[in-house]
Steps between C-alpha positions, in 0.01 A plus 500: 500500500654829474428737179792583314552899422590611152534849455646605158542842437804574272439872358699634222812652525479932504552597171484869307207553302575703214331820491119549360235737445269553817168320568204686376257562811143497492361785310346773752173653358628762253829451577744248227809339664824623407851357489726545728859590414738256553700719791155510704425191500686405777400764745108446379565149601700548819202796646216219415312424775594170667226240474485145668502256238359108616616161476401484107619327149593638173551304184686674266551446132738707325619510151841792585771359672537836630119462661582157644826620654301815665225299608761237710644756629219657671410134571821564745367811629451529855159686464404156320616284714139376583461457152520166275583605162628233226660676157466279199490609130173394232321836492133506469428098370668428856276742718230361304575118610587640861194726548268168415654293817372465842798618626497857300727746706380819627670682253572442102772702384548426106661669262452587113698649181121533347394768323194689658197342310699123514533602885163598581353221379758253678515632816110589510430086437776406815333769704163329437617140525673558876346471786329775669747501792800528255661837364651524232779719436619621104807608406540627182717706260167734361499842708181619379246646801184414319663117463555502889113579565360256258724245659342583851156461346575160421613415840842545481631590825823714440695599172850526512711614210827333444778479585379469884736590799545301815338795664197561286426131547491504836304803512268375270430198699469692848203690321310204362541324804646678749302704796621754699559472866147447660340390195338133363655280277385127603203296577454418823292148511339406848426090584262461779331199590099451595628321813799323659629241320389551195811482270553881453915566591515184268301647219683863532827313509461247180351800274760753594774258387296401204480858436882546554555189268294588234561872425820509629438793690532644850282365768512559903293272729465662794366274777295742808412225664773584765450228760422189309592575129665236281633651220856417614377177544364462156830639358688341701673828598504539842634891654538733771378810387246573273124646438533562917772731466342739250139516681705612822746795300240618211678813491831355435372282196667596208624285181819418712340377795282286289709348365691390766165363645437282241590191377564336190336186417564518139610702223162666480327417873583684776379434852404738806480210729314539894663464778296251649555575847254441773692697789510821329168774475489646192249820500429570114417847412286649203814711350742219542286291327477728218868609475612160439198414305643813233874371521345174347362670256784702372737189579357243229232451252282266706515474886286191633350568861453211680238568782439373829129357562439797765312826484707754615456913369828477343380167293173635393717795365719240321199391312405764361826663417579169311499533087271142520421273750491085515262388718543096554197323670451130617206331368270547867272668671730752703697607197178581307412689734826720600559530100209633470577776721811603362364504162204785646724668665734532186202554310420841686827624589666424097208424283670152385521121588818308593574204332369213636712167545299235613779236660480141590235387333419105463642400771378147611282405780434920570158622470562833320313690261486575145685767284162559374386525810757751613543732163113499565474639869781713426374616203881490337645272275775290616867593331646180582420159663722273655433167607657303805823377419635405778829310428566746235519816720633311842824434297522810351509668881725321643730500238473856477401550140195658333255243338694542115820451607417155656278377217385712185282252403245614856207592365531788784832602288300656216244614652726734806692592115154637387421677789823657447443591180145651529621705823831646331243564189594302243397255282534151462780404229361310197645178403728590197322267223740312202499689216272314192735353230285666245551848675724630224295418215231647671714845549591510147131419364418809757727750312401447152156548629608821641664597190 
């Protein structure tokens, strides 16, 4: 059974953006930004320093035409090619519905005709109700400096003033997100299993795509296990060239050359797939390690290491260069014991714990022991626990497909979707309740009370 690939990516035709007033920067100490005039606008933007901006999304909700036309055409920009932006119109009560979802973007653009008390107060309540991970990005028609700082107070990321330019836009974006060449921009999360055959590359694998399917963002699985990894397997994406290639030429690894090394799985999943040759030596070095470990970073939001149960240098450097750690551990003896060395030796190299996914649990006729047992010796509480399910995951390998994709119902669905979700740092969505038939007479009984 061979997965099907749908790639969709239709961006906007290039249109002009009508002219606007710059973006105000942040305010310097002492210093108040000024406005550019419209004749240097293009050379300030032309001289700004380039910046690598990831595999992220933007949501944008405009209320101009003249905004939403500027906005899809930097959606066709080259330097945001990387980028998945949607354009729609509703203003602030749409960022407010969007901010509220599991699948809030990296970015909130909205925009608003409010005057400046109507817009602090607005924007200040979407700024509070978004996730943590999310910016949010204002544009408004109010060019007043003290405005701009109260905004940032209330978490407002950026404050444009309207109309906005293609270029401004994209400028905008490269410095919320954007990091220049040799900086950080993702998370880089390391799977490692307690012992062979514990479940790990299928653990990294079903979160990542959770992770990809849920937020709609970015997400690289990088498999360095280079002789027996089975990430192409478990995407059913079998290729020549890959995580191999990059280790060898670390000083040729630019956004190019990664991206001819990868390989789309879906519209948000990428994978650096291993070679898995056993007639080839591969000597791993410290630096090459790290150089692709920072291309990672600065190529998408959240890169997904999936480790090789081996202690090698260049693995224990892995660890602890990774943003978090999953740690998955068989209900025995042996993987008590190896887990609890990894979690000392994270201990006193990071001060923090991995997350602990105890896997295979319940599984008939198998002496194992307990989760309390475990969380106990360990002194860590489990993040997940999955129980045996044989037929469930057999099918789901050799069909090539991730646990959700062959059943949602799997218990093991929702909980890799969790994981996800706590490890990209956000929240669980609540279940939108039905609104109470006597909601309106309870509104109205509210404002004469007020009055």
């Amino acid at each position: 059974m061979t997965r099907q690939q749908e790639f969709r990516r239709q961006p906007a035709p290039a249109r002009l953006a009508s002219p606007g007033l710059v973006a105000l920067p942040a305010p310097a100490e002492g210093r108040s930004p000024r406005k550019l005039p419209a004749c240097d606008r293009s050379r300030a933007d032309a001289s700004a320093p380039a910046r690598a901006i990831p595999s992220i999304s933007i949501q944008a909700y405009c209320e101009a035409d003249s905004t939403a036309a500027a906005l899809e055409a930097a959606s066709a920009d080259r330097r945001l090619a990387k980028v998945h932006m949607e354009v729609s119109g509703g203003g602030i009560d749409a960022a407010m519905v969007a901010c509220t979802e599991a699948r809030a973007p990296n970015v909130i653009v909205v925009e608003t005709t409010l005057a400046r008390t109507q817009m602090l107060a607005r924007l200040g309540r979407l700024a509070e109700r978004c996730d943590p991970a999310t910016k949010v990005m204002a544009i408004g028609h109010v060019n007043d400096i003290p405005l701009y700082r109260e905004l940032i107070k209330r978490g407002i990321a950026e404050y444009l003033i309207g109309p906005v330019s293609t270029a401004q836009f994209i400028e905008a974006v490269a410095g919320l997100c954007g990091a220049p060449v040799g900086g950080h921009a993702g998370r880089l999360i390391a799977f490692v299993g307690a012992k062979g055959g514990t479940g790990s590359s299928t653990v990294c694998h079903n979160v990542a795509w959770a992770m990809s399917e849920t937020l709609k963002s970015e997400v690289v699985v990088a498999d360095l296990d280079l002789a027996f990894g089975t990430v192409g397997l478990n995407f059913n994406h079998e290729t020549m060239q890959g995580v191999a290639e990059a280790l060898q030429a670390p000083e040729r690894l630019d956004e190019v050359s990664l991206d001819r090394l990868l390989t789309r799985c879906s519209q948000h999943l990428s994978i650096l797939a291993a070679p898995v040759a056993l007639d080839r030596d591969f000597d791993i070095s410290a630096g090459a390690c790290r150089a692709v470990l920072d291309a990672l970073r600065q190529h998408a939001p959240f890169a997904a290491l999936d480790l090789p149960h081996a202690w090698t240098p260049w693995l224990k450097q892995v660890l602890l260069a990774a943003d978090d750690i999953v740690l998955t551990a068989a209900p025995d003896l042996a993987n008590l014991r190896n887990a609890k060395n990894l979690i000392d030796l994270l201990e006193a190299h990071n001060g923090r714990q991995p997350r602990l996914v105890i896997n295979m649990t319940r599984r008939r006729k198998r002496p194992e022991l307990t989760v309390e047992e475990l969380s106990s010796a360990l002194d860590l509480e489990p993040a997940l626990v999955v129980e045996y399910d044989g037929e469930t995951f057999g099918i789901a390998a050799n069909n090539g497909q991730m646990i959700e994709e062959y059943s949602r119902k799997a218990r093991a669905a929702q909980q890799f979707r969790a994981l996800a979700l706590a490890l990209a740092q956000r929240a669980q969505p609540k279940a939108a309740s039905s609104p109470s038939p006597l909601a309106p007479i309870l509104d109205r009984l509210r404002v004469r009370v007020h009055l």
